[in-house]
Backbone as JSON, one array per atom type, in Angstrom:
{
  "sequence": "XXXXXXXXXXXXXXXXXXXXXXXXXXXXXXXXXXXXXXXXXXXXXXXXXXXXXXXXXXXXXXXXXXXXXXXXXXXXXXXXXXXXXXXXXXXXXXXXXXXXXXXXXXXXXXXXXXXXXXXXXXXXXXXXXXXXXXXXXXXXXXXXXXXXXXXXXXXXXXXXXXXXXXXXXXXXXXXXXXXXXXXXXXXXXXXXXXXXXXXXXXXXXXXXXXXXXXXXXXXXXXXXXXXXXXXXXXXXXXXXXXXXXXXXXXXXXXXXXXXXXXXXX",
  "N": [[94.81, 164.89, 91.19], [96.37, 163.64, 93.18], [98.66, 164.85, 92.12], [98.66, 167.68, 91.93], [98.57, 168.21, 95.21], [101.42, 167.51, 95.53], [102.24, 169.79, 94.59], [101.48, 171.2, 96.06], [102.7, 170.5, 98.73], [105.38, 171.05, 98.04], [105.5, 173.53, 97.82], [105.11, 174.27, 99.88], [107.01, 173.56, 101.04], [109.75, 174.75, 99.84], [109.07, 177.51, 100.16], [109.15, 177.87, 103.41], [112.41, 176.71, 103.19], [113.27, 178.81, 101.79], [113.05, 180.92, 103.54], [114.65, 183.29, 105.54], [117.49, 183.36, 107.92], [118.22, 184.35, 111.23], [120.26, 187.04, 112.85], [122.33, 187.64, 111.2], [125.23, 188.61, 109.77], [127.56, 190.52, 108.18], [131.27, 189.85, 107.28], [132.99, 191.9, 105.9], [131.69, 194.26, 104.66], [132.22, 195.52, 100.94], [132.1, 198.87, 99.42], [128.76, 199.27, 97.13], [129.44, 200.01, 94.55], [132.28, 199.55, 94.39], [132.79, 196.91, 94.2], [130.75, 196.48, 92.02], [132.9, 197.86, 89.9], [135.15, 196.27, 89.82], [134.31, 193.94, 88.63], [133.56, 191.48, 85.79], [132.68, 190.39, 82.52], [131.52, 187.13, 82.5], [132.81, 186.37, 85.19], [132.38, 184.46, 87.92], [130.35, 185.19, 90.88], [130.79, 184.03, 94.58], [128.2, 183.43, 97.12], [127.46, 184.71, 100.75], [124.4, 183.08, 101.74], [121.45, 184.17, 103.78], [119.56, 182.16, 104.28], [117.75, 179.4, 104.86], [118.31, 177.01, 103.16], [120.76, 177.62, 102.45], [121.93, 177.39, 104.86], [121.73, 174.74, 105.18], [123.24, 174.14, 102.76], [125.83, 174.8, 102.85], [126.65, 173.57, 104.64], [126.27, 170.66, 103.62], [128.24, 171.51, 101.63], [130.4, 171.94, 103.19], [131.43, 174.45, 103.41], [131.4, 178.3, 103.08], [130.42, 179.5, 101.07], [127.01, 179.5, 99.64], [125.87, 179.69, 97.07], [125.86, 180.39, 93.54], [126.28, 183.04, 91.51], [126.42, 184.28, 87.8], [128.02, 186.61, 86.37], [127.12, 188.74, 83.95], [126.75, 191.26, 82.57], [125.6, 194.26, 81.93], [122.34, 194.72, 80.0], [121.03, 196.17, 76.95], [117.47, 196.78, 78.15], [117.08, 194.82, 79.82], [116.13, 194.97, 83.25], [115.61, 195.8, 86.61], [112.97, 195.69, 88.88], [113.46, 198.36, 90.07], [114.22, 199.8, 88.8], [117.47, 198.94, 88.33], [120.06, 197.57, 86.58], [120.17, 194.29, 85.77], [122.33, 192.4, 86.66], [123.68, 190.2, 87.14], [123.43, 186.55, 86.77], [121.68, 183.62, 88.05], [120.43, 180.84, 89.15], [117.6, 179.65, 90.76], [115.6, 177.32, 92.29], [112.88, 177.79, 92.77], [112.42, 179.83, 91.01], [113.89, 179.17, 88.33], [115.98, 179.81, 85.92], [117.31, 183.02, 85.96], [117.53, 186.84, 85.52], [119.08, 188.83, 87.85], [119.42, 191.97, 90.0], [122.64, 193.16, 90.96], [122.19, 194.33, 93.66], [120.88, 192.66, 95.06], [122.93, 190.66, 96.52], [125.03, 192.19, 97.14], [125.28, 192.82, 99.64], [125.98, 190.74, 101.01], [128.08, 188.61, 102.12], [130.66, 188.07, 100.13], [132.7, 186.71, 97.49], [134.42, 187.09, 94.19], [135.28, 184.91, 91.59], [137.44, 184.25, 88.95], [138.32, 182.98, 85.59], [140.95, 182.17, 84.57], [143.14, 183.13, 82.21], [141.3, 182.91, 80.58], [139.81, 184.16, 77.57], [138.69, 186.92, 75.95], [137.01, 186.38, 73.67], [136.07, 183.49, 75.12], [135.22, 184.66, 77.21], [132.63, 185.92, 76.57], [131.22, 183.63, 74.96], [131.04, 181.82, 77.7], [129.36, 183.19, 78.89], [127.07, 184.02, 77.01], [126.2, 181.3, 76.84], [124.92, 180.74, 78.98], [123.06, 182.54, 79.1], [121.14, 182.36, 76.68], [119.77, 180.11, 78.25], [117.63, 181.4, 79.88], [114.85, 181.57, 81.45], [114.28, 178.99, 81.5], [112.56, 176.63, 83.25], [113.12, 174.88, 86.23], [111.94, 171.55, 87.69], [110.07, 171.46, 90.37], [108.96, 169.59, 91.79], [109.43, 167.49, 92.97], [109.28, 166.09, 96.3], [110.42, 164.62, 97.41], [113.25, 165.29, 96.52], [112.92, 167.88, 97.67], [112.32, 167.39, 100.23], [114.88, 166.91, 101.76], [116.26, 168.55, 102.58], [115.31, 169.41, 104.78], [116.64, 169.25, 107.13], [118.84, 170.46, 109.0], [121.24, 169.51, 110.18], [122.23, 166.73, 108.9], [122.59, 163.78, 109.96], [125.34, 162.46, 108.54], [127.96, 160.82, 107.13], [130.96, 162.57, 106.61], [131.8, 162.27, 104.05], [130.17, 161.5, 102.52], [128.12, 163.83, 102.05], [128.29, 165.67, 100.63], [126.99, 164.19, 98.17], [124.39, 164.15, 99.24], [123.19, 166.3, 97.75], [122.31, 164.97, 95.1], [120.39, 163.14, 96.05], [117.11, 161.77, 95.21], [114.97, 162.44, 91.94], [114.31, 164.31, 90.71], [114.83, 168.1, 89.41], [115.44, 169.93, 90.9], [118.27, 169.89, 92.5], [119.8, 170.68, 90.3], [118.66, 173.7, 90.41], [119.8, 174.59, 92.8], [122.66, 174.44, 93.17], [125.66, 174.85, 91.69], [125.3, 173.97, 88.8], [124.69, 175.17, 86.49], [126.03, 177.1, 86.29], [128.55, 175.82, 86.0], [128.36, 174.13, 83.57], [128.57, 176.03, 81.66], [130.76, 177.01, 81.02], [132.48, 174.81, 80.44], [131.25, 174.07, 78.1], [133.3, 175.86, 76.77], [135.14, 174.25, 77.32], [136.85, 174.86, 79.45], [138.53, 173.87, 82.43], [137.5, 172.95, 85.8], [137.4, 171.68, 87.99], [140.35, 169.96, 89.4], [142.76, 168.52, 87.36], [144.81, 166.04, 86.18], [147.56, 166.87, 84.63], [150.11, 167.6, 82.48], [152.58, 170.34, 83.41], [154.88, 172.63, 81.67], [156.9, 170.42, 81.58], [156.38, 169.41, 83.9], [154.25, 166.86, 85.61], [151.26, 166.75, 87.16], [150.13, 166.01, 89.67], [146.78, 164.12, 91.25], [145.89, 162.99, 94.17], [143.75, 159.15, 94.5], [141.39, 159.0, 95.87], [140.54, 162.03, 95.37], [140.59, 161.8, 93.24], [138.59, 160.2, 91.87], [136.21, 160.78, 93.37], [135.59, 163.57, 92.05], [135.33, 162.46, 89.21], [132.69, 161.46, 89.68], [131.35, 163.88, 90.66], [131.66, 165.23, 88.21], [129.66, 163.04, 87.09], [127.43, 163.36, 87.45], [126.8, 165.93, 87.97], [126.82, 167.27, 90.17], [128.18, 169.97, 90.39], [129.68, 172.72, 93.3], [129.24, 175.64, 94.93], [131.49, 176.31, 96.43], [133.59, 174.64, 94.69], [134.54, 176.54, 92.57], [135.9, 178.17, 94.04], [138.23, 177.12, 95.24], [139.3, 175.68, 93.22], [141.91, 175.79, 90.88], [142.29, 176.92, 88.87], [140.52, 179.29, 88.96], [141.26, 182.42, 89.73], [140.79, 184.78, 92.79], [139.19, 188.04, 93.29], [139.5, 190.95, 94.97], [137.19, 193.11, 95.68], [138.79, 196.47, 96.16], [141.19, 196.5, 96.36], [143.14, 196.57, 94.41], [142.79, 199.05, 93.96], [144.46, 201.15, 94.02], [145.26, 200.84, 97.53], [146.4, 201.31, 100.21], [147.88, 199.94, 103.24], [149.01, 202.17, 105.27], [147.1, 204.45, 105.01], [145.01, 203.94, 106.57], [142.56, 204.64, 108.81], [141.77, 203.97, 111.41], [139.7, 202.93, 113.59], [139.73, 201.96, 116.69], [141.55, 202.22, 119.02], [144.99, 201.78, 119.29], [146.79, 198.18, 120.05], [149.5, 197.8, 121.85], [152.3, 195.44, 121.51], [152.59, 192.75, 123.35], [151.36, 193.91, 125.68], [149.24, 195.03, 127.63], [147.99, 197.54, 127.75], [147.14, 200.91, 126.05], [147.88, 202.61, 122.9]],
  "CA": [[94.66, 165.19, 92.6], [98.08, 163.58, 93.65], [99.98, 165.64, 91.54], [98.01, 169.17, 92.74], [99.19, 168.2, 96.66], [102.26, 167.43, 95.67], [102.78, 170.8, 94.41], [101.16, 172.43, 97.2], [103.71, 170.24, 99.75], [106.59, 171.19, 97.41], [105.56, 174.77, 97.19], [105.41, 175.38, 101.4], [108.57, 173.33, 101.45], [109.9, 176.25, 99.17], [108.73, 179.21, 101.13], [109.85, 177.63, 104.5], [113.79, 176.82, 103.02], [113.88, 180.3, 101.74], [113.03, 182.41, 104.75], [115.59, 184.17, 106.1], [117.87, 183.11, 109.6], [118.23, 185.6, 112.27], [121.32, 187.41, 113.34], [123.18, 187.41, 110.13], [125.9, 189.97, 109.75], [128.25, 190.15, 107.04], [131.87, 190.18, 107.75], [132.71, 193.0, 105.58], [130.67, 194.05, 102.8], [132.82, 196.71, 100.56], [130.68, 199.98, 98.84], [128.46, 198.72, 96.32], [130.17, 200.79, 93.3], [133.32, 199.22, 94.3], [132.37, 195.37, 93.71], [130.49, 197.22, 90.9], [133.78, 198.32, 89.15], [136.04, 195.35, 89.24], [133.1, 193.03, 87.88], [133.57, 191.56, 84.31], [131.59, 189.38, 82.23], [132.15, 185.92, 83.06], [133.06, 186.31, 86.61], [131.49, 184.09, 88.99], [130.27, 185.64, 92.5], [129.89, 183.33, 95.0], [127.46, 184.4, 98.16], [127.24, 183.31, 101.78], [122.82, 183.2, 101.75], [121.05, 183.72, 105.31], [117.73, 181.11, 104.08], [117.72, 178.11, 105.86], [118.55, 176.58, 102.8], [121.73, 178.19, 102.43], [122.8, 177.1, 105.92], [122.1, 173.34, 104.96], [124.22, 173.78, 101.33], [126.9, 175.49, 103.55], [127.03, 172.37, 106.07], [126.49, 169.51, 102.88], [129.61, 171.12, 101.2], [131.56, 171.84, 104.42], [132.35, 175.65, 102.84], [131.31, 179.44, 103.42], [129.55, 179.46, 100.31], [125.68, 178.88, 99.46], [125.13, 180.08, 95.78], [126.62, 181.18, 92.57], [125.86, 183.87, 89.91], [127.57, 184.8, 86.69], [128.19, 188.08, 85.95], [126.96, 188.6, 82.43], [127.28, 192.82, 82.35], [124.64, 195.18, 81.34], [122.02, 194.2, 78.52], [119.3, 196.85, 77.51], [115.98, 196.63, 78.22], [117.3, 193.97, 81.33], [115.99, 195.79, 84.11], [115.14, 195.39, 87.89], [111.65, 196.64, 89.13], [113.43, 199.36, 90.93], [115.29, 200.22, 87.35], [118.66, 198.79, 88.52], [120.53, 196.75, 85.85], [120.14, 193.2, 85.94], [123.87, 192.12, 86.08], [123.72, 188.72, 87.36], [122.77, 185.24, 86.37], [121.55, 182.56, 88.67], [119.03, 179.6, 88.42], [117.15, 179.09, 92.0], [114.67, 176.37, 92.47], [111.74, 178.76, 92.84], [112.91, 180.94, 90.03], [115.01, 178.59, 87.62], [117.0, 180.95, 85.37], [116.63, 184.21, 85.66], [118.7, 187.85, 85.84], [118.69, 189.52, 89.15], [120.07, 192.95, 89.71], [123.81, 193.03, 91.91], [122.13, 194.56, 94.6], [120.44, 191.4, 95.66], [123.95, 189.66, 97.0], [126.31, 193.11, 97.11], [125.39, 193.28, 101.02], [126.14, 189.36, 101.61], [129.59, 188.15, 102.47], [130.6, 187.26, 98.75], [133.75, 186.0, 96.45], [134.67, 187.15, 93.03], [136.2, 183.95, 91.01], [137.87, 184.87, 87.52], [138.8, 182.24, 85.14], [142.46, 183.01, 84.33], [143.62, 183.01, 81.04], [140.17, 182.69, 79.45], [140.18, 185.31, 76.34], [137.38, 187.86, 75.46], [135.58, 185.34, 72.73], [135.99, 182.26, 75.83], [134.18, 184.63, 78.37], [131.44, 185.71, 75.38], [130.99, 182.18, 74.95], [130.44, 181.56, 78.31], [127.81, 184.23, 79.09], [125.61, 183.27, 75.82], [125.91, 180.06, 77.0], [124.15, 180.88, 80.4], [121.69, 183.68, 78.9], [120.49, 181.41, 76.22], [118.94, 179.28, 79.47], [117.09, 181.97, 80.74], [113.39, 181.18, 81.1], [114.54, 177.44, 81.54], [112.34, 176.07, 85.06], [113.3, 173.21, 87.27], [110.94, 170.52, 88.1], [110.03, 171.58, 92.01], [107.53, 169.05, 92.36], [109.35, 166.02, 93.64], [109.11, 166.15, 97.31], [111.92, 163.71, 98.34], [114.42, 166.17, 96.07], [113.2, 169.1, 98.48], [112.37, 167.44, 101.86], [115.76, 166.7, 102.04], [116.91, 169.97, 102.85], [114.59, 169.97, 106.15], [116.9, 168.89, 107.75], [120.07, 171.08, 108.43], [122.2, 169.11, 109.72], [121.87, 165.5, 108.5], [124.33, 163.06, 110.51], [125.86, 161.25, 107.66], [129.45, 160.72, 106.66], [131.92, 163.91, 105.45], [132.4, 161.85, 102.64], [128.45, 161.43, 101.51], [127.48, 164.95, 102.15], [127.93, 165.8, 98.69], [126.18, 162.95, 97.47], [123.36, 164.31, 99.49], [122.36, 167.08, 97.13], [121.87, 164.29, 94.03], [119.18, 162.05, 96.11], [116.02, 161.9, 94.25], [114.73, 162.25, 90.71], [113.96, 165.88, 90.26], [115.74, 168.95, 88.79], [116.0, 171.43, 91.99], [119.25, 169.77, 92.77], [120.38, 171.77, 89.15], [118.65, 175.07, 90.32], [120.41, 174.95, 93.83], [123.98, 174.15, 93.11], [126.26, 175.55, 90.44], [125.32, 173.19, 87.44], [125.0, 175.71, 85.01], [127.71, 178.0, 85.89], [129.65, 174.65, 85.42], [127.87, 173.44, 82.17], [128.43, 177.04, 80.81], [132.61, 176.91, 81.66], [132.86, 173.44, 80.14], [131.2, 173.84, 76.69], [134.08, 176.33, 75.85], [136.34, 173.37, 77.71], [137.55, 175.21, 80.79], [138.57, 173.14, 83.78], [137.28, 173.74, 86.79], [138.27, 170.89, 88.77], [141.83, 169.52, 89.59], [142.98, 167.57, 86.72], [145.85, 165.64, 86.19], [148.17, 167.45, 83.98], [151.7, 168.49, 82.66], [152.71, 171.84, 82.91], [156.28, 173.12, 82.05], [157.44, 169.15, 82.03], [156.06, 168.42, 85.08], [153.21, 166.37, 85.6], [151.06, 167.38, 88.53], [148.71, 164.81, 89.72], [146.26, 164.06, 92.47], [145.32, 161.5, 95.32], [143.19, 158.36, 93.71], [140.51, 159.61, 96.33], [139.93, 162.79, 95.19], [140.59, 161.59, 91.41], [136.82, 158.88, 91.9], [135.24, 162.31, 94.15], [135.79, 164.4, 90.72], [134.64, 161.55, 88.37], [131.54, 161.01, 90.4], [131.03, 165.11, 90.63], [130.9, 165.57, 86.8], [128.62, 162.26, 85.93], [126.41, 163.74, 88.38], [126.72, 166.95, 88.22], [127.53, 167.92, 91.61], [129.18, 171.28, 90.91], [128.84, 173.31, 93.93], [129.82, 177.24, 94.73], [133.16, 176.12, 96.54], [134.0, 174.38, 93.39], [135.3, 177.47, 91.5], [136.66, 179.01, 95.19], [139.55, 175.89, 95.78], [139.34, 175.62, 91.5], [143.36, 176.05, 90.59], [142.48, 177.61, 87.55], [140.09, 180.28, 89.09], [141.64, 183.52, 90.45], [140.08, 185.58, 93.53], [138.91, 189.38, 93.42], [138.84, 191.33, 96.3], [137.54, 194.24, 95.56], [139.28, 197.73, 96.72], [143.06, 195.81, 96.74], [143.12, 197.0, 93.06], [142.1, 200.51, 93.43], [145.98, 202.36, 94.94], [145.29, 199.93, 98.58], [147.75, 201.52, 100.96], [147.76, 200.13, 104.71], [149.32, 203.31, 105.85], [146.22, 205.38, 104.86], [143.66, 203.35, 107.15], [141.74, 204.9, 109.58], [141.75, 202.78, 113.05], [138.18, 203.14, 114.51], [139.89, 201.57, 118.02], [143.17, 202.59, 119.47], [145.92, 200.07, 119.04], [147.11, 198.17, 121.39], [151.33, 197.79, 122.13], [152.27, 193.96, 121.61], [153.28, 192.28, 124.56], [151.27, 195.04, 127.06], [147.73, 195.15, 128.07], [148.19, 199.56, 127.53], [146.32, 201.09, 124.59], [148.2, 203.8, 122.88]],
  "C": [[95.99, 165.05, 93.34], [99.2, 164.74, 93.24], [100.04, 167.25, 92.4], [98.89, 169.39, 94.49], [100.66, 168.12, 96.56], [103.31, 168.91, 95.16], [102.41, 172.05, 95.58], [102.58, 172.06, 98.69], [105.34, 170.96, 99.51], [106.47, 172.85, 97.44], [105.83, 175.05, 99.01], [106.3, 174.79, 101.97], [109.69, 174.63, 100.98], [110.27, 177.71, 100.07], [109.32, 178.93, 102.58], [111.66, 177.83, 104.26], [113.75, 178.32, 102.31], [113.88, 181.45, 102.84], [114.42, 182.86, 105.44], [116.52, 183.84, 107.33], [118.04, 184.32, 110.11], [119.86, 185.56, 112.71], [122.39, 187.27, 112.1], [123.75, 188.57, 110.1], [127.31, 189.32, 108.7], [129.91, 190.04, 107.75], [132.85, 191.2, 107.02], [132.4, 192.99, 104.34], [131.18, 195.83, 102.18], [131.43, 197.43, 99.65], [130.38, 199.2, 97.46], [129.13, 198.82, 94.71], [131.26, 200.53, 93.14], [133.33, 198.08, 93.65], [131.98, 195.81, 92.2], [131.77, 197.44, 89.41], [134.49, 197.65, 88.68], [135.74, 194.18, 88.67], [134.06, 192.89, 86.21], [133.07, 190.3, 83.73], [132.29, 188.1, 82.06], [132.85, 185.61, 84.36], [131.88, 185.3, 87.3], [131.4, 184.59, 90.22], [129.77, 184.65, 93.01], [129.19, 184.02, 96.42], [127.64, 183.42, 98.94], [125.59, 183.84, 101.86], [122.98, 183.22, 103.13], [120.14, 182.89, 105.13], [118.6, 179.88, 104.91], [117.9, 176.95, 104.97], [119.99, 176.92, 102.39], [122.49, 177.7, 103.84], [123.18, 175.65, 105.48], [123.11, 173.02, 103.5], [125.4, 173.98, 102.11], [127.38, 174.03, 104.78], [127.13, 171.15, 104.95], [128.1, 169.7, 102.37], [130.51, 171.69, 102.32], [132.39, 173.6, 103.53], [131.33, 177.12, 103.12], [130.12, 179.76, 101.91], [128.37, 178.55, 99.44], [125.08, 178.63, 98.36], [125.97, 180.68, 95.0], [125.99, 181.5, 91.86], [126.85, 183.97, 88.7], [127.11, 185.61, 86.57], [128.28, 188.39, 84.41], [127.14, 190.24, 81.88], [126.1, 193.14, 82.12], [123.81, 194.82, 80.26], [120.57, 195.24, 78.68], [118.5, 196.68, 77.48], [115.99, 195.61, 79.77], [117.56, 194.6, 82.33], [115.1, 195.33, 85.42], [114.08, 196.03, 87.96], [112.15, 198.4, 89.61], [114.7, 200.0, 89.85], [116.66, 200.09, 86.8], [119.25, 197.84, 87.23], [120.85, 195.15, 86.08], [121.5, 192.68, 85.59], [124.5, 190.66, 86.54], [122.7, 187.3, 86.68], [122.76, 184.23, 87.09], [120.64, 181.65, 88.37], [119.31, 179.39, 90.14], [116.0, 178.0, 91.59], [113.13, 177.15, 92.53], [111.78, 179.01, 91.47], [112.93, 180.54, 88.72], [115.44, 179.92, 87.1], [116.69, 181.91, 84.89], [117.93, 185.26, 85.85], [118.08, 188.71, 86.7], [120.23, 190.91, 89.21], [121.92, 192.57, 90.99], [123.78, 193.63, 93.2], [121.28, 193.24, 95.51], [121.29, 191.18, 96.63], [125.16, 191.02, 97.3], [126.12, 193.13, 98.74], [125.28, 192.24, 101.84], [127.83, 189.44, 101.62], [129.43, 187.3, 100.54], [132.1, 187.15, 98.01], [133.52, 186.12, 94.97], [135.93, 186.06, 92.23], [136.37, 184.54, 89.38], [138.31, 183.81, 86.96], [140.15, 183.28, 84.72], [143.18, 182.35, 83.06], [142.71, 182.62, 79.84], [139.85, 184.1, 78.88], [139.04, 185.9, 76.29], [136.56, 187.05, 74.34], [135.45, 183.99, 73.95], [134.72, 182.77, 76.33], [132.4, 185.25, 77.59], [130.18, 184.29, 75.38], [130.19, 181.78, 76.36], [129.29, 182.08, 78.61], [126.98, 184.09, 78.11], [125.37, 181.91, 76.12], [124.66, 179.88, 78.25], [122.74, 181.53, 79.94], [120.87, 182.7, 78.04], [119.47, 180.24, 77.18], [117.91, 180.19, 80.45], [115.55, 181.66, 80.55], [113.34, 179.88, 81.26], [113.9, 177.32, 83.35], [112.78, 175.0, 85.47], [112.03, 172.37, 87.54], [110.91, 170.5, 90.05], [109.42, 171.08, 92.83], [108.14, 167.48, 93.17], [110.08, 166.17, 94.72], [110.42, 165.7, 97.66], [113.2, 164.59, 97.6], [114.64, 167.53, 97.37], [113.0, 168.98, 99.63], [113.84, 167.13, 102.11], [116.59, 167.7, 102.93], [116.27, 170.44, 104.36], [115.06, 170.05, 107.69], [118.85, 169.0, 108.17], [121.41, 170.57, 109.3], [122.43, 167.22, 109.8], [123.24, 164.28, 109.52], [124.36, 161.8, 109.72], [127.12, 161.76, 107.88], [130.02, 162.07, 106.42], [131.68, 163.44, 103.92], [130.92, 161.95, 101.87], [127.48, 162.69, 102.12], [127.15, 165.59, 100.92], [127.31, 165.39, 98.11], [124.87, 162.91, 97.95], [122.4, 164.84, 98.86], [121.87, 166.41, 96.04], [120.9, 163.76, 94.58], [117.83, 162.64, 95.58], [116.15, 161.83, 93.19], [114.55, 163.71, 89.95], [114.81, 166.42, 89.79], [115.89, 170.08, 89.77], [117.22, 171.07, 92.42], [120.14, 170.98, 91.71], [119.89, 173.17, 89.53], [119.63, 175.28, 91.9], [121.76, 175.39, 93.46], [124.5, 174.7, 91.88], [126.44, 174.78, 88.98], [125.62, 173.91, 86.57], [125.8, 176.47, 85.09], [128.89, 176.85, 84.68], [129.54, 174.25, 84.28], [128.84, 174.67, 81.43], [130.21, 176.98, 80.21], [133.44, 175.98, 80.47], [132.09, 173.26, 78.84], [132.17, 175.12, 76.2], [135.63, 175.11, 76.53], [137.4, 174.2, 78.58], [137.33, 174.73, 81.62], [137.93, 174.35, 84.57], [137.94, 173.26, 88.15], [139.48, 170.51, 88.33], [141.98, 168.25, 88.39], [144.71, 167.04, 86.85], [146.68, 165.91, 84.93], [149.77, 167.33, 83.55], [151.95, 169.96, 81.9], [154.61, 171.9, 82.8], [157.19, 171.74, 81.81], [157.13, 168.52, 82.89], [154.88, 168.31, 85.44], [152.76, 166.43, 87.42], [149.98, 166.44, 88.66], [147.8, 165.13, 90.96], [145.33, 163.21, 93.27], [144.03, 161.0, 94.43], [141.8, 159.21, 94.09], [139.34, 160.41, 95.71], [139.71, 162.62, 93.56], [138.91, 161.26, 91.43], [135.88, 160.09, 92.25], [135.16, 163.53, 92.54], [135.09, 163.77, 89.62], [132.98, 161.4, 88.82], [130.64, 162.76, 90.3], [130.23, 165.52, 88.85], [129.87, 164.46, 86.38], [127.58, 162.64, 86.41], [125.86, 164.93, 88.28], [126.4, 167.95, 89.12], [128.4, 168.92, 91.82], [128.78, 172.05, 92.04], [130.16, 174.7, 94.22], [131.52, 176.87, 94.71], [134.34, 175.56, 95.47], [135.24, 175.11, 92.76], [135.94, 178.31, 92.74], [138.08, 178.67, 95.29], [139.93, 175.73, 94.49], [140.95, 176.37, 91.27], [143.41, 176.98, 89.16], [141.45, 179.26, 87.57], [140.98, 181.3, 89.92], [140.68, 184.21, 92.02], [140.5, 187.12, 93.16], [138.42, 189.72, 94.02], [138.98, 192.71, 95.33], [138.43, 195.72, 96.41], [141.15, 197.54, 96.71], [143.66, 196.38, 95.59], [143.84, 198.24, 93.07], [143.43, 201.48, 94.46], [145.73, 202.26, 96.87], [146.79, 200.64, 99.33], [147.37, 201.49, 102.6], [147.79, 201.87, 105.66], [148.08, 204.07, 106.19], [144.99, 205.06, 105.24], [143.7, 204.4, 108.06], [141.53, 204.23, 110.61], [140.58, 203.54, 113.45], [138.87, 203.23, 116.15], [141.4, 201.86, 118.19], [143.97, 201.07, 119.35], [146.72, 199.85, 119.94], [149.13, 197.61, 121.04], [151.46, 195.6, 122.08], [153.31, 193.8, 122.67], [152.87, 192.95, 125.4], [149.79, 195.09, 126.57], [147.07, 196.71, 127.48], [147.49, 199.37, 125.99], [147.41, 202.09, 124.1], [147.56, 204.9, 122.1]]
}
């Protein structure tokens, strides 16, 4: 009987943090076929979500992004209802791990991260590592994991905002946040976070601080999108910058205005 309610509380906690916010507008969202093109397997996209759980991940880690996929490529028979190619990999709390097509997130404000200098058997590796988890659910039943989130913007510390998404006992903390990107990364032994290194001869370190905030991240497993955004070893891909990008050959919608003078010309 307990258990039954506690899946009915947990289920219209659910449906509430996913609905949608109002007034969301992207700030530019390039043609789908473009994003499309410069894709490659093992890419992470991260998204900014409009759900109301997406605002409160976006305010715990103090960053623009709500959610990460991996980009695993084309596989046949992996197909959207509406016949599109299932070309992403995420794990939601509803969902756990599943493949959703790239039109889901192509018309969100989103970030292409690239590991850089990881080889064609690394990024293999990673993407079997992820697909192999597909069909894997979360445990969505323990309340205090998902009332947490009811509450968007919590007045705690900067510092224990992070440390917000671990409270409880459950496993929707792992479908929210970027665990398994991170798991996937880190059984072929690619950093993600800032380590303390030497490159070249010279040893590159970093504040005790953030050293304990890193230690505390992996025993926890507190990866989250921004992670692989600020990540020294991930790249960014914008799409269209690629593809023969020449200022000159814009198009101005609005007349331009003279610097230093009110005048349009």
């Amino acid at each position: 009987m307990f258990d039954r309610l506690k899946q009915t509380i947990s289920a219209a906690i659910l449906r509430f943090l996913s609905k949608p916010t109002y007034r969301y507008a992207t700030f530019f969202a390039p043609d789908p076929e473009t994003v499309r093109s410069v894709l490659q397997p093992g890419d992470v996209v991260l998204t900014e979500g409009n759900t109301r759980l997406s605002a409160i991940i976006k305010f715990l880690t103090q960053s623009t992004w709500s959610h990460a996929a991996l980009y695993v490529g084309e596989r046949p028979g992996d197909l959207a209802a509406n016949g599109e190619p299932n070309v992403l990999l995420e794990a939601e709390a509803e969902t756990g791990v599943t493949t959703v097509p790239l039109s889901k997130y192509v018309h969100f404000n989103l970030r292409i991260c690239r590991a850089v200098g990881l080889d064609d058997a690394g990024k293999r590796a990673v993407v079997e590592y992820a697909l192999n988890r597909i069909g894997k659910l979360y445990d969505s039943k323990q309340i205090v994991d998902l009332a947490r989130y009811l509450f968007p913007y919590p007045p705690v510390p900067v510092w224990f905002r992070r440390r917000m998404l671990s409270i409880g006992s459950g496993d929707p903390t792992k479908a929210i946040c970027s665990t398994l990107i991170a798991e996937a990364f880190t059984s072929v032994r690619y950093p993600i976070l800032p380590e303390r290194v030497s490159i070249n001869g010279k040893t590159y370190g970093i504040a005790p601080y953030v050293q304990s905030e890193i230690e505390h991240i992996r025993t926890h497993g507190l990866y989250t999108p921004r992670d692989f955004d600020v990540s020294p070893y991930f790249s960014i891909v914008k799409p269209g910058l690629d593809d023969g990008f020449n200022y000159h050959k814009l198009v101005w919608s609005l007349p331009t205005t003279t610097a230093g003078s009110n005048s349009t010309t």
